[in-house]
N, C-alpha and C positions, 0 to 999 in steps of 0.2 A: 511705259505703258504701251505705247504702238510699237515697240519690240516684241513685246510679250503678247501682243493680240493680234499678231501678223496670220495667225490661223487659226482658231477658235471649232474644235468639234463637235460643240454644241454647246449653244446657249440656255439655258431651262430660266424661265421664269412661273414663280409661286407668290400667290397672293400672302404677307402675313402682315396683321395688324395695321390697317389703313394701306402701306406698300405694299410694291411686287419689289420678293425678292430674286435678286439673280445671279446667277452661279455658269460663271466660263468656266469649261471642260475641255482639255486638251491632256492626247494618250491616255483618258481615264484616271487624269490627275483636275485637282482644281487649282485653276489661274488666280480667279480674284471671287469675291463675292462684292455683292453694290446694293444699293437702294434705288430703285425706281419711282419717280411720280409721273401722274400724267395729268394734264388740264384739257378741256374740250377749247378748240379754235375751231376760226371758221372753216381750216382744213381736215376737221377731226379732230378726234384723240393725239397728242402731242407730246414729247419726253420735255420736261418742266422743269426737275431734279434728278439730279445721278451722283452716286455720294459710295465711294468704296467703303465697304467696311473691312477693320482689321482690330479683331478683337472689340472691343467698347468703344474703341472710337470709329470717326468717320470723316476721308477726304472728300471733299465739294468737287465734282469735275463738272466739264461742261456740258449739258443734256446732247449734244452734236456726236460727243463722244462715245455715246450710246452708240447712235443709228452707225457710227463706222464702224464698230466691234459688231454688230448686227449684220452688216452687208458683208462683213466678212467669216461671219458662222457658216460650217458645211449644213449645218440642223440648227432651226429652232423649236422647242419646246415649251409648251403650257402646259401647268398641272391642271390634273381636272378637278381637283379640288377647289382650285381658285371659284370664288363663288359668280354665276352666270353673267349678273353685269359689268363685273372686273375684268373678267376674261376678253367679253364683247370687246369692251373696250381696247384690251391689249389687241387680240385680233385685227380691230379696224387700224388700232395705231402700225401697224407692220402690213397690214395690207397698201395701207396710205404710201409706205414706204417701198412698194412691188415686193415685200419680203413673205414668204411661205413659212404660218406658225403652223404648227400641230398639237393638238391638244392629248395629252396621255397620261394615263393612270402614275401614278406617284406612291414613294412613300410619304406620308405627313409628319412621321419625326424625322426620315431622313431632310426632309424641303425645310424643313423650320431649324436641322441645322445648317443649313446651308449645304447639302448634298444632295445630289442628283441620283436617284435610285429608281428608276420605272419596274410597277411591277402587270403582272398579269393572274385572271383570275387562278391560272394553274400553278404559278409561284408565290402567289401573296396569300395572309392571314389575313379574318376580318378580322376586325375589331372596332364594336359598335355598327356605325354605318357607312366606314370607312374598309380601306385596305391597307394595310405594311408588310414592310418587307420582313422578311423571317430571321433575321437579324436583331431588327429592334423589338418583334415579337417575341425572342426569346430574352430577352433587357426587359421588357414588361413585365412577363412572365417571373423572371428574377424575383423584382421587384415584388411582385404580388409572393413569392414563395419565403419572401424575405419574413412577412409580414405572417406567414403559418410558423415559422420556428429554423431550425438549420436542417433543412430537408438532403437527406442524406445524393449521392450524384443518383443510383439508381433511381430514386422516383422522380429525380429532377429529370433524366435518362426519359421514362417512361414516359414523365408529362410533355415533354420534348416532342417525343416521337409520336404522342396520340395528335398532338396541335397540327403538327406537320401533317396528319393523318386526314383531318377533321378541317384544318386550316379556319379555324374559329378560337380565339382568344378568350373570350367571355365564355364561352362551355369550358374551356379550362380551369379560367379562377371559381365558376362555379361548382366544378366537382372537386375544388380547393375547400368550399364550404360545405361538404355532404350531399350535393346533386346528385340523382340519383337517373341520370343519361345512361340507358344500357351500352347506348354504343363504344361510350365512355370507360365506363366501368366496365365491360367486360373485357376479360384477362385472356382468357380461350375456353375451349371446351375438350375437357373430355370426354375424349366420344366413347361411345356405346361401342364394346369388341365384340364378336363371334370365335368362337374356335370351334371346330367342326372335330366332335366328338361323338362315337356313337353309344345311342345312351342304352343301359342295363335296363331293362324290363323288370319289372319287381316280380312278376312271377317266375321269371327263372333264377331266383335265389332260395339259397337252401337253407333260410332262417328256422329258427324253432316255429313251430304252428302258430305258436300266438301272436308271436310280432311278427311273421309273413301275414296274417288276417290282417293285422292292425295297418300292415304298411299298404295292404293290397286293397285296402278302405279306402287311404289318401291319395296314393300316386298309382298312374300306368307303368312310368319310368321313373330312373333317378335321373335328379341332374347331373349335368356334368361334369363337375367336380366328382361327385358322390360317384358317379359310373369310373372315371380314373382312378380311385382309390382301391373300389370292387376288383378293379382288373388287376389291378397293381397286388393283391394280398391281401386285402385288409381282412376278410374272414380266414385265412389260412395264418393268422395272430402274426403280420408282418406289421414292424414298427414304420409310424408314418409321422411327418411333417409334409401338415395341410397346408399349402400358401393361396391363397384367393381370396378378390373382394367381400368387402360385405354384402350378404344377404344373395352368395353366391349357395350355401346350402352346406357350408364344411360343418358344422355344428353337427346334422344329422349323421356325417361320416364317424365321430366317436359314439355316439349315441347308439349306430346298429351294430358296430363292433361290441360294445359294453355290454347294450342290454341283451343281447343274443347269448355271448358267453355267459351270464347270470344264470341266464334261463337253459342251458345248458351244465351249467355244475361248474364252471370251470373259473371259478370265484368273482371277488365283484367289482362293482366298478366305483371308481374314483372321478369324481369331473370338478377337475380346480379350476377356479377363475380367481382374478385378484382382487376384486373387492367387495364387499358383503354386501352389496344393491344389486351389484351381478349376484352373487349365490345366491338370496334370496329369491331372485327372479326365475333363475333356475331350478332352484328348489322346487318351486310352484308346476313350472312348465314339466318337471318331471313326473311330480303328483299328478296332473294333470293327464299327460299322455302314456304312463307306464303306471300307474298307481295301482289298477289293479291288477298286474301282471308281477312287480316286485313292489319291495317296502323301502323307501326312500327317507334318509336323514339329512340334516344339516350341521354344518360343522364350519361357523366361522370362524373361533379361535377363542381367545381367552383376554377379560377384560385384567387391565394394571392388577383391580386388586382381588380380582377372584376367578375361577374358571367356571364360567355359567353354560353349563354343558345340557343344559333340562330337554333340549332339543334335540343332542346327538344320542343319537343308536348305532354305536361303535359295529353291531352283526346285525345291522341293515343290509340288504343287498346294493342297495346306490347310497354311495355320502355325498354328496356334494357338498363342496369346501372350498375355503378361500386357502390361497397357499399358506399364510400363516397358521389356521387354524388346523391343516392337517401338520402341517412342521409342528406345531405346539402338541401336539397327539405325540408324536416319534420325540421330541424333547423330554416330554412326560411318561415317555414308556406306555402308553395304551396301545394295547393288541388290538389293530385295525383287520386281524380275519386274514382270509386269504383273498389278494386284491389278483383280479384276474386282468382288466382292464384299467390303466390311467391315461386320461384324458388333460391334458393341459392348452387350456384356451387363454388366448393373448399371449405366447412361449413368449412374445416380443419384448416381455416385462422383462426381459434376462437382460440389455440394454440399458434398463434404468439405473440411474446413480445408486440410490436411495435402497431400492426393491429388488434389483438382476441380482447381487451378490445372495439375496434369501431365496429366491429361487432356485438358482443354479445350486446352492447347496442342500435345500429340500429337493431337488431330483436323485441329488447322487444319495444320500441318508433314504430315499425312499426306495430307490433299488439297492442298496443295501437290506432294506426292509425286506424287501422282498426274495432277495438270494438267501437271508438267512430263513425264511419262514420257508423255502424252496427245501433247504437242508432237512429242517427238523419235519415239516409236512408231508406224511405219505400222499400222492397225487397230486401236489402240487406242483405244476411248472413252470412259477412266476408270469410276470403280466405282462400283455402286450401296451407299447405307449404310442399314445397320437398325438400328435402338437399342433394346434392350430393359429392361423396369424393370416391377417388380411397386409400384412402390413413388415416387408424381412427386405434388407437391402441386398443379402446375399445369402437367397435361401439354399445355394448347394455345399455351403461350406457348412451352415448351421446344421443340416441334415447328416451332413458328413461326421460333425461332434456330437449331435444326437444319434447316432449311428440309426438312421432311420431313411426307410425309402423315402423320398422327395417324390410329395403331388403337386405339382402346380401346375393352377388354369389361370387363366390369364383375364379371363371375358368381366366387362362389367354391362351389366345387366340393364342399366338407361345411361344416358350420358347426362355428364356433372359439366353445367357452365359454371365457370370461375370470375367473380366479377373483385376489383378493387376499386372503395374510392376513401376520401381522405376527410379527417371529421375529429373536432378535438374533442376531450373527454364528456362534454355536456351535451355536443352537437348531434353526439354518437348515439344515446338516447332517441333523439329525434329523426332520426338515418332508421335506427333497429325499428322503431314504430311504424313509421312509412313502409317498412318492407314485411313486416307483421299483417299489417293489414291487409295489403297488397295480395300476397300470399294464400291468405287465409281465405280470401276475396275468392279466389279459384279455383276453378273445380277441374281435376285430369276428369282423362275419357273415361277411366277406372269408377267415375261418379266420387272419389273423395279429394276433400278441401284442404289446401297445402296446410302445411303447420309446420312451426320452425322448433329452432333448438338453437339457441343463441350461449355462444363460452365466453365466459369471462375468468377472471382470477381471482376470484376469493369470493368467500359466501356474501360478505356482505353487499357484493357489487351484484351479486346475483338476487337480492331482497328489493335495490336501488330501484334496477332496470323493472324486475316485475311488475312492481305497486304502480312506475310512468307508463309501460305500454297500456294503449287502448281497449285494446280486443285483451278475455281473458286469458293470464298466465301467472306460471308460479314457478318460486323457486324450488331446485334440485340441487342436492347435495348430500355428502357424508353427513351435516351436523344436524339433518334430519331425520326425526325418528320414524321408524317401520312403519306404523301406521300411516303416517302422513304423504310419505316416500309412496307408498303402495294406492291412495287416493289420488295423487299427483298421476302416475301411471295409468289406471282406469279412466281417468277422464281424459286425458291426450289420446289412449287407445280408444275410447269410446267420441273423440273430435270434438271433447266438450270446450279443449283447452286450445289457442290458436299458437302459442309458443311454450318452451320451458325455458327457464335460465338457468344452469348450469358449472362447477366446476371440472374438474376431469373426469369426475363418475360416469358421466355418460358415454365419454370418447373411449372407453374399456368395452361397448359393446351393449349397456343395458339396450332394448329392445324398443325403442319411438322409433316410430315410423314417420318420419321427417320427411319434409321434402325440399326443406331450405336447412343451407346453416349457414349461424353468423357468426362470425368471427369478431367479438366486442374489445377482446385482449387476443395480443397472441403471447401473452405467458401466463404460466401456472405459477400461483404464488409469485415467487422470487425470479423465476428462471424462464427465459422464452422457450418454447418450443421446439422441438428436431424435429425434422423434413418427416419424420417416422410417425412421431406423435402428431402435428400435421395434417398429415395423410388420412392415417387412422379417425381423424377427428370429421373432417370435411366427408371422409366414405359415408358419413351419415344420412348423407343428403341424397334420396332418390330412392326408391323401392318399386324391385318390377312388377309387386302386387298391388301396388297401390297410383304411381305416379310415372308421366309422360316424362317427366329430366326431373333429376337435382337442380339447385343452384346455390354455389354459397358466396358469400359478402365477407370481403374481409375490410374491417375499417381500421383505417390505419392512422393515428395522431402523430403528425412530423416530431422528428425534435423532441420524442416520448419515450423515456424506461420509468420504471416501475418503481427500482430499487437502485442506490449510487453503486452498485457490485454491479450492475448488469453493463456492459461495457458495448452490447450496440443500442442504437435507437430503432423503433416502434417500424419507424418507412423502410429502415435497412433490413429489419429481421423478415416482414414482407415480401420482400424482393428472393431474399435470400431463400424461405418455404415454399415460394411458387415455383423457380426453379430448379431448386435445388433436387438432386437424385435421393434415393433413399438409404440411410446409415446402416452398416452393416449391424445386427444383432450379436454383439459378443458381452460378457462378461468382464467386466473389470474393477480389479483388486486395490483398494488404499488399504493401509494397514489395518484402521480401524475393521474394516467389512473381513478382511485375512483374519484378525483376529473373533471376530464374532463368529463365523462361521469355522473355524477349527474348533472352537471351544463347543460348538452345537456339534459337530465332528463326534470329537472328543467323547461328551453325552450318550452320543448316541452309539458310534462303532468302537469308544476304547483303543485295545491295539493296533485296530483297523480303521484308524485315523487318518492314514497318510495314504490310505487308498482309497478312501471319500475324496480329499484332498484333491488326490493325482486325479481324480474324473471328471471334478469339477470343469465348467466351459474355460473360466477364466485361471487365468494363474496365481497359485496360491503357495509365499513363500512359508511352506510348512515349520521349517526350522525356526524359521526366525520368529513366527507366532507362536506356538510352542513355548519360544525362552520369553515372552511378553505375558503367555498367562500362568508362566509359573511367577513369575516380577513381581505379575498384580495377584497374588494368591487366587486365582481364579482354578487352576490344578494342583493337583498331586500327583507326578507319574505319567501315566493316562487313565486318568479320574478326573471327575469334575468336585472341587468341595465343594461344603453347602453351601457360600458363596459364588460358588463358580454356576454353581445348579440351579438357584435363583435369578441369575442374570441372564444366564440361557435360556431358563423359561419362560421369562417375559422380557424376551427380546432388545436386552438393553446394551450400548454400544459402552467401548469402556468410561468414556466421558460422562455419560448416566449416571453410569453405577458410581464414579467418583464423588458427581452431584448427592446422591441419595445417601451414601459412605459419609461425605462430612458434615450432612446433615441430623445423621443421626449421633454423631458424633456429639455436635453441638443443642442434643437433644428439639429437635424442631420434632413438630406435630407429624404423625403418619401421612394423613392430609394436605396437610402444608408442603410436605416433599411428595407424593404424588400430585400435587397441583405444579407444583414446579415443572417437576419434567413435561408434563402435559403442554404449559404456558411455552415451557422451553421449544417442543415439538411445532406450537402453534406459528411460533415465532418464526421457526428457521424455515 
């Protein structure tokens, strides 16, 4: 022992349970640890007991043997934690001794294991009413992360780095539990752009009279999307892909190309969107603002067992349509007139699993449409196309396969704060209500009161969340009928409603004016999210007519998937749509989608099948689908049989048509095999 304590770096004494404990320090290694008592005599405070510990046990040495490891420390140390008359005590006992103690901040899990860690308030964590070092703060932390699920490294990363930030413990495991600490929670901001464009004057355009009155009623100028597009061709029937924020104004850029050329002779216009809450929206907004200028139809498509067409006027001059429902038209052979203008909003659908292969092949079938009615129509010179998408990770390659000039503006219009915090499936309710309220609570300079738009993954979660929030709201979805869809709208647009719950319908564009979103799930049905869909979904938040910023909430349950196919968790996919860049928009082929789309091909162009085929975005091996729907008697030739013409007209993958084939086989109900496939679709 007096080998080993011939120099001593420093002595640290900490009060724990009745003892001071004590820890020799030499080269920043420890020598021994011991137990300390002390008894008052008539000369003071006194060393009574001194007892090394090693491991559970304890050597008895003699208290003498203290004060000469003492006189021979370069430093002694008191924690400050030692409680006020413990300390006195120790103090007097080493003053008695002419020894110099100093009293210093400590860690308390380092001092209780017997290690000497001094912290300060610019390197230590609270926690409670204490300080630690950031060491045992991140082992607490653990600890407490342990206890949410197997939280993947990046939020363990981020929790990491906000403590270290904030240097408080307890605001961490509280926004472990749904805390809703902006400083916390927020992710960053994106800010508000400008791009210095100089904007077109609505009266120096050379519209037809009626729609220059009409425009020259709403705007001095266009915006600046709409003035690059003007510059760029768009009334001299130059093909465009529109890339800009939401509620930057590209909507009205296919709108005065369309409805000008109408009103000019030079045939009519088409404006697809992908799902029938969008059309219908649109439908209206057009009756609305051109209704009495042209005559406007709708055309969403055709139900499993009948084509309910009461609505469309095939020589209307606007149809507006979902892309199925005009592919279903060119499937069925109706003469859609001569299309001067098509308009394709959300192109970015061409990306999706399930939807890009029906797209990309209703564009190329549609300008087939239109080359052949170019042939047989005197004065017709086929249509000009505009593409619009808030939302393209490489809009100069997309434009380059659209063979279309590229507009893109960059500006968004208020700045979107991005906030994360962490909330398991029941907690997350009471997270979304807190911020419902909160929200709604507010009023911008604009004079209107925030209201949110909360995504979740399935209708019924979106029934759950509505019925618990406080302040009024209602579910949105597909499996809502028209009427109820369109009361839901009226009242969010008239602020009767303070949120909607929602599945994807909405992140396609329908028109709330939001000024929050919340992020409840981040996957749709079965599948998480791409950075695309994402993006798309959050642009929702903010409007420069209505609101000072966005903000959206993404709540994230550790250690959460949906479905055992989904192969990351809920914290990981998080991290991964915050930062992540955006996916480029291409098309891609399984066989199944190769074969459904040649076989519509087929239907529709015949001989001129392999040259739909070739134009298609994505690659399609023609040959090899070809000998698959001759296999499956779905052709003859380049013919569709009546089999083959039925499956293409209601849009069935060959997997369906097998389902429906051996059911009729086995003589099952019409019914009963239309519910199937439907249950089938529900399912996957």
């Amino acid at each position: 022992m007096s080998k080993q304590v011939q120099r001593v770096e420093t002595l640290f004494c900490h009060w724990i349970g009745g003892d001071y404990l004590v820890v020799a320090i030499r080269d920043g290694k420890r020598l021994f640890r011991a137990k300390l008592g002390l008894s008052e005599t008539s000369a003071g405070p006194r060393p009574t007991k001194f007892r090394l510990k090693d491991g559970s046990s304890e050597e008895p040495r003699q208290p003498d043997e203290f004060v000469e490891i003492a006189r021979r420390a370069d430093r002694i140390r008191i924690s400050e934690q030692t409680p006020p008359e413990a300390r006195t005590d120790l103090q007097e006992m080493f003053t008695g001794y002419q020894l110099e103690a100093t009293a210093v901040r400590t860690c308390r899990y380092c001092a209780s294991e017997g290690k000497y860690s001094p912290v300060t308030t610019e390197t230590a964590i609270r926690d409670d009413d204490d300080w630690i070092c950031r060491d045992c703060a991140r082992r607490e932390l653990e600890r407490e992360l342990s206890y949410a699920g197997n939280v993947t490294s990046a939020a363990k990363d981020r929790l990491e780095e906000l403590m270290d930030e904030v240097q408080d413990l307890e605001r961490i495991v509280n926004l472990l539990q749904g805390d809703l600490d902006p400083d916390l929670t927020k992710f960053d901001t994106i800010s508000a752009t400008t791009e210095d464009v100089d904007p077109v004057g609505v009266e120096s355009l050379d519209l037809e009279p009626e729609l220059q009155k009409l425009l020259e009623g709403r705007f001095d100028t266009l915006l600046p999307v709409q003035s690059l597009a003007v510059e760029n061709g768009l009334f001299e029937g130059e093909d465009q892909l529109v890339v800009s924020a939401t509620a930057t104004g590209k909507t009205l850029v296919g709108e005065l190309a369309g409805i000008d050329r109408v009103l000019r002779g030079d045939g009519k216009l088409l404006f697809l969107v992908p799902l029938v809450a969008l059309a219908n929206q649109t439908y209206e907004d057009f009756e609305d603002e051109y209704g009495h200028l042209v005559d406007v139809t709708l055309r969403v498509g055709a139900s499993r067992i009948n084509d309910d067409g009461n609505r469309f006027d095939p020589g209307a001059d606007v149809i507006v349509g979902t892309y199925e429902g005009i592919d279903h038209a060119l499937r069925t052979g109706k003469d859609l007139g001569d299309v001067g203008t098509v308009v394709i909003d959300e192109v970015h659908t061409l990306k999706e699993d399930e939807r890009g292969h029906r797209l990309d092949g209703l564009i190329s079938r549609l300008k087939y449409y239109c080359e052949q009615r170019a042939a047989r129509a005197e004065g017709y010179g086929g249509a000009q196309w505009i593409s619009l998408s808030a939302t393209v990770g490489n809009p100069k390659q997309l434009a380059g396969a659209l063979e279309a000039t590229l507009i893109e503006f960059e500006e968004r219009p208020v700045p979107i704060e991005r906030h994360v915090t962490f909330a398991d499936g029941q907690e997350k309710v009471r997270v979304e209500n807190k911020l419902v309220r909160r929200e709604f609570d507010t009023e911008s300079s604009k004079g209107y009161r925030g209201q949110t738009i909360i995504f979740t993954n399935s209708r019924r979660r979106c029934h759950e969340i509505s019925r618990k929030l406080e302040y009024d709201a209602a579910p949105y979805h597909a499996g809502l009928d028209y009427k109820r869809r369109k009361t839901v709208e009226r009242k969010f647009g008239d602020q009767e409603l303070a949120a909607v719950v929602t599945t994807a319908a909405l992140a396609a564009g329908v028109d709330f004016p939001a000024s929050q979103v919340v992020f409840d799930s981040l996957a749709m049905g079965i599948e998480w999210l791409s950075v695309q869909e994402f993006h798309q979904m959050l642009g929702r938040a903010g409007r420069p007519d209505y609101h000072d910023e966005g903000k959206v909430y993404v709540l994230v349950e550790p250690d959460c998937s949906y479905h055992n196919s989904m192969e990351m968790t809920e914290d990981e996919v998080a991290f991964k749509l915050l930062k992540g860049e955006m996916e480029s928009v291409m098309t891609h082929y399984d066989e199944a989608a190769a074969i459904e789309e040649t076989l519509a091909n087929v239907t529709v162009g015949g001989k001129a099948t392999k040259r739909l085929n070739d134009r298609m975005l994505g690659s399609v091996p023609t040959k090899h689908a070809l000998g698959k729907l001759i296999e499956y008697g779905f052709i003859e030739g380049l013919k569709p049989t009546p089999l083959g013409r039925v499956v293409t007209e209601h849009f069935l993958s060959p997997s369906e048509s097998f389902v429906l084939l051996d059911g009729i086989r086995k003589g099952s109900h019409p019914y009963d095999l239309v519910a199937d496939i439907e249950l089938r679709e529900e399912y996957e």
